[in-house]
C-alpha positions as CSV (number, residue, x, y, z in Angstrom):
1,X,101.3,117.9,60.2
2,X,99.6,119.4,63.4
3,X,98.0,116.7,64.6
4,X,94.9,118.8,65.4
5,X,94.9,120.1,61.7
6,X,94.4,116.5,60.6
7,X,91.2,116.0,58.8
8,X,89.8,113.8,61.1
9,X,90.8,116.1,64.2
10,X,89.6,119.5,63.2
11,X,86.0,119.1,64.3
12,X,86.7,118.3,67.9
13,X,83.9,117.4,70.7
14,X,84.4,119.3,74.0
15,X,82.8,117.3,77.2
16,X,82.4,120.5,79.5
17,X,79.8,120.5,81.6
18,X,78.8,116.8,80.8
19,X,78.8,114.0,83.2
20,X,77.8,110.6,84.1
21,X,74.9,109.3,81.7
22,X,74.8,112.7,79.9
23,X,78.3,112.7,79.0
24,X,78.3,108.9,77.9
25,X,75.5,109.1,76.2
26,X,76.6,112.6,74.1
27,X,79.8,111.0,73.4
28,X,78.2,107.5,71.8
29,X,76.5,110.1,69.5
30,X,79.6,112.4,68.7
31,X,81.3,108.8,67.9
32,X,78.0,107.8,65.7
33,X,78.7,110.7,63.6
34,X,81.9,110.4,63.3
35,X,83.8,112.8,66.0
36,X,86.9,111.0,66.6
37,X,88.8,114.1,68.3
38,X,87.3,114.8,72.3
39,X,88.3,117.4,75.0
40,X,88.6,117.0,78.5
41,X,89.9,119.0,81.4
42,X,91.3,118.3,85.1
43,X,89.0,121.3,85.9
44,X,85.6,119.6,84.0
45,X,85.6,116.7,86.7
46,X,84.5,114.5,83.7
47,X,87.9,112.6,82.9
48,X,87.1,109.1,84.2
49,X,83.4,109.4,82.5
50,X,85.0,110.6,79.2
51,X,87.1,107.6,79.7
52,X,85.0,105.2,80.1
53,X,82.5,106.2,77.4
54,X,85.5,106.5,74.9
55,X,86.2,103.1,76.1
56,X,82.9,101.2,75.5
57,X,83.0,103.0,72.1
58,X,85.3,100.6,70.7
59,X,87.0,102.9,68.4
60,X,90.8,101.8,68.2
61,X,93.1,104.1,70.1
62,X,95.1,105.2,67.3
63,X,91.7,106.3,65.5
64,X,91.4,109.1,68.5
65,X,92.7,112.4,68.8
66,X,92.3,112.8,73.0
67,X,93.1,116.4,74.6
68,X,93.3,117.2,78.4
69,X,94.0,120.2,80.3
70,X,96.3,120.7,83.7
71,X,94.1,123.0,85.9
72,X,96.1,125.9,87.4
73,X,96.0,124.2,91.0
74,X,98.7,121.8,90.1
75,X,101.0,124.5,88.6
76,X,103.7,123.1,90.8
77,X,106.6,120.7,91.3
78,X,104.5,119.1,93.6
79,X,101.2,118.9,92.0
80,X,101.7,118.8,88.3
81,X,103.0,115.4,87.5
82,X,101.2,113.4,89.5
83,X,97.9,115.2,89.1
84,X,98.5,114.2,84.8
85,X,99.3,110.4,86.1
86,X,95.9,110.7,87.8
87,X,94.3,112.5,84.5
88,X,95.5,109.3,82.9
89,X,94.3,106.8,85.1
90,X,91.0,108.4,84.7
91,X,91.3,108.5,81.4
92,X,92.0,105.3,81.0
93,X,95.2,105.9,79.1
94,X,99.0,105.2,78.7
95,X,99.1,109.0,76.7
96,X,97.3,111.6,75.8
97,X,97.5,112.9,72.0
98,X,97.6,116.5,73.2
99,X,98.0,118.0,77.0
100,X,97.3,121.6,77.6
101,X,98.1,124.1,80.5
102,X,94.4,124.9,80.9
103,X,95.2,128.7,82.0
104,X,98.0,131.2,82.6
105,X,99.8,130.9,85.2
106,X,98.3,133.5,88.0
107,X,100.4,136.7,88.3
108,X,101.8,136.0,85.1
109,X,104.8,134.1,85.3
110,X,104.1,131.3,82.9
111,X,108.1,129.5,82.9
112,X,107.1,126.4,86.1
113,X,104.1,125.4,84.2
114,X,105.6,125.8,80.4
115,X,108.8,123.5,81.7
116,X,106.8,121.1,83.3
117,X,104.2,120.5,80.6
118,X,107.7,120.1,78.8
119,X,108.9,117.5,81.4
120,X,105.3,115.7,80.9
121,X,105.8,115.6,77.3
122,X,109.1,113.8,77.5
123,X,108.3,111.4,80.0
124,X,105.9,110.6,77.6
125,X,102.4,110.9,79.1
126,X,101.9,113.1,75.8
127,X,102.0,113.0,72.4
128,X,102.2,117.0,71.8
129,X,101.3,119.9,74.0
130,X,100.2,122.7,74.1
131,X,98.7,126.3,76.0
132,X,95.1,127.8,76.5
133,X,93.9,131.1,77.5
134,X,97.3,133.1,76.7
135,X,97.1,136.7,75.5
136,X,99.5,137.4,72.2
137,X,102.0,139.0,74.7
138,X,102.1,135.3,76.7
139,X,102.2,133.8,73.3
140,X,105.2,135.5,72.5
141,X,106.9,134.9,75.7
142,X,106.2,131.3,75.7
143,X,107.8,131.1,72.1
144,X,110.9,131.9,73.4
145,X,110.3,129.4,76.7
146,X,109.4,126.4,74.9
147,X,111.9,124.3,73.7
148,X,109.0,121.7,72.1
149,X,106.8,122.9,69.8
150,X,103.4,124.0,71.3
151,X,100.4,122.4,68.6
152,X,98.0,124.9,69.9
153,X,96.7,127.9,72.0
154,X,92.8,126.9,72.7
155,X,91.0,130.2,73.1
156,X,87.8,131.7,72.3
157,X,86.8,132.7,69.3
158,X,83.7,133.4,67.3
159,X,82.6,135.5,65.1
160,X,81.1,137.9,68.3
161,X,84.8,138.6,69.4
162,X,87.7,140.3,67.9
163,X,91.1,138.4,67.9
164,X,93.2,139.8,65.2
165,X,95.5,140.1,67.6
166,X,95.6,136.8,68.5
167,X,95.4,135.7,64.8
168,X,98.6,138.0,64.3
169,X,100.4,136.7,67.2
170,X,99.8,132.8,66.1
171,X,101.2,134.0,62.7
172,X,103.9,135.1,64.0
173,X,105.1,132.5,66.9
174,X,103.9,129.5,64.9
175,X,101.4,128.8,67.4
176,X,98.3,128.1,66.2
177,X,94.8,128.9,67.5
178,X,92.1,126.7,68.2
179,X,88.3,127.4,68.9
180,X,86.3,126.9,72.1
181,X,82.6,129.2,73.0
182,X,82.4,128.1,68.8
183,X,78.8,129.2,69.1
184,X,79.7,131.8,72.3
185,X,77.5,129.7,74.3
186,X,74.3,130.4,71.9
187,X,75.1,134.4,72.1
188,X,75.4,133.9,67.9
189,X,72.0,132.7,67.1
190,X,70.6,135.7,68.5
191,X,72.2,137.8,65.5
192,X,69.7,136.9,62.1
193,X,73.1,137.4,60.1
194,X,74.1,133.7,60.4
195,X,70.7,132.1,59.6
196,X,70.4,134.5,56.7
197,X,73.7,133.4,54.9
198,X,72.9,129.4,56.0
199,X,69.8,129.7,53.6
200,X,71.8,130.4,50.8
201,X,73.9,127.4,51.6
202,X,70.6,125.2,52.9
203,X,73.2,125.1,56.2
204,X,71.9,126.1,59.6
205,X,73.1,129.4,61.6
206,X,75.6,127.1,63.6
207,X,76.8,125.2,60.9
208,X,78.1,128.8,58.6
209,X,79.5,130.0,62.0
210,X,81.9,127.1,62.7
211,X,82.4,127.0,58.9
212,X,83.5,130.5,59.3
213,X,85.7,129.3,62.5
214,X,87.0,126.5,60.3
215,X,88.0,129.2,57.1
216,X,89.7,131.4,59.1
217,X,92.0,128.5,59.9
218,X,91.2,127.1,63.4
219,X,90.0,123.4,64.5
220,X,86.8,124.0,66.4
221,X,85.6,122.4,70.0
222,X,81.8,121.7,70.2
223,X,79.3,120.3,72.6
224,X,76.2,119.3,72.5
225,X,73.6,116.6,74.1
226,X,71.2,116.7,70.9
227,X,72.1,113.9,68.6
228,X,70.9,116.1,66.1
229,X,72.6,119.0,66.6
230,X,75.8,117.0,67.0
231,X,75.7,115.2,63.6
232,X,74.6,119.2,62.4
233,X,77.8,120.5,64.3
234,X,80.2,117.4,62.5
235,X,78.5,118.3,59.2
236,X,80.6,121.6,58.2
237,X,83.0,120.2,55.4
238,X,80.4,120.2,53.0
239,X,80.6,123.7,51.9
240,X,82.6,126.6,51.4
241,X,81.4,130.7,52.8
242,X,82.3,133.1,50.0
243,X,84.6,135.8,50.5
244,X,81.8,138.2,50.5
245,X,80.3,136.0,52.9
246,X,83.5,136.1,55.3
247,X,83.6,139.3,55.5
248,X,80.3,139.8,56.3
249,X,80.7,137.8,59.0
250,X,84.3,139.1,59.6
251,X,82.5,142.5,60.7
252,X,80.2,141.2,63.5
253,X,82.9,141.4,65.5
254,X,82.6,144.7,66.4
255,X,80.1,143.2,69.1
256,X,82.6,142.7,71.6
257,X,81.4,139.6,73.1
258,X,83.3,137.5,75.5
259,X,82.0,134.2,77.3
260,X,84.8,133.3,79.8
261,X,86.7,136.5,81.4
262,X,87.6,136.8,84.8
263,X,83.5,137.6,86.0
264,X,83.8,133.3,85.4
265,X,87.6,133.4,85.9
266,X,89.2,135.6,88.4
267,X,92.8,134.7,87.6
268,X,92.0,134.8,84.1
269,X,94.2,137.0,82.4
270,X,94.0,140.5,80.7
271,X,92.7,139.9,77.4
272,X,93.7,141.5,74.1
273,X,90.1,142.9,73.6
């Protein structure tokens, strides 16, 4: 099985913007109500806080599920390996379960990065690896580059933004998609939609949209510094949306809403929508 379609690792907790005190302090929480899955990035500057807060935890190592990204800046032959042997010293780590290019390459030439996540793989500093941030055509392409199976492409997704395309090109690579912007950075609670089907369910407007997220078959990535709304967030097994539900949902995505594009990004790439 995809080791972030294990039970225990579908409901992962992202660490982005956290730090310091903040970031340990969230993290105790996420572990209190039973995240076991956590996200990092090169890029977040939080890896050596995420490790040590994952460290006091106690939890045994093989009870975590720990993701990192390589930021574009150490795309090279130079750069990339030793910036992941720095990302696990920080981390405070032998391996990580799953290491992802955090972005496409700039200018679009993804082979470099996709041979030496590859490399990183087999020299062991990961379990499984994977992509983030490709379009369906970059998908496609690196199907064909990748000689390891990728576990995921972390994108976002929520019910504000259209990715059938996306959906359709993970079908048909074998890639699958994972969720980050779960909640589109709050943009969803200002729709009445999702806090009119939670009633039904006695389930918040956050909880029936990462239910949604979860239906439609992806893990999902969520942060938060509210021990309440963390345990709320973990809370989404519980329940099932109805079809009728889904596709009421299903149709807010005609909003068009994106978080991250290049007005955050600049090298990020031409999305599908």
């Amino acid at each position: 099985m995809n080791i972030m379609f294990q039970k225990t690792n579908q409901r992962m907790f992202g660490t982005f913007p956290l730090k310091g005190d903040t970031l340990r302090a969230a993290v105790a929480a996420a572990i209190d109500a039973g995240y076991r899955a956590f996200d990092t990035a090169q890029a977040y500057g939080n890896e050596a806080d995420t490790g040590l807060a994952l460290a006091e935890s106690g939890i045994p190592r093989d009870e975590l599920c720990i993701t990192t990204k390589v930021t574009v800046e150490n795309f090279s032959q130079e750069r990339f390996m030793p910036s992941v042997e720095q990302s696990l010293q920080d981390l405070k780590l032998d391996r990580v379960d799953i290491l992802l290019l955090h972005w496409p390459t700039p200018g679009g030439d993804i082979r470099l990065s996709l041979e030496l996540l590859q490399d990183a793989q087999e020299r062991g500093f990961a379990s499984t690896v994977g992509i983030s941030n490709y379009t369906a055509a970059m998908m496609r392409q690196a199907k064909q580059i990748a000689s390891v199976p990728l576990v995921t492409n972390q994108v976002e997704f929520h019910p504000l933004l259209d990715q059938r395309k996306l959906l359709a090109a993970a079908n048909e690579t074998g890639i699958p998609l994972s969720s980050y912007c779960s909640v589109a950075r709050g943009e969803v609670f200002k729709h009445p939609l999702f806090a009119e089907i939670g009633a039904a369910y006695g389930k918040s407007a956050a909880q029936v949209v990462l239910r949604w997220i979860l239906q439609k078959g992806l893990p999902i990535n969520t942060m938060s510094t509210k021990p309440d709304n963390i345990r709320s967030n973990f809370d989404v097994m519980d329940f099932t949306l109805s079809s009728i539900d889904m596709g009421r949902i299903d149709a807010m995505n005609a909003v068009g809403y994106r978080v991250v594009g290049k007005r955050l990004i600049p090298y990020a790439p031409d999305f599908d929508v």
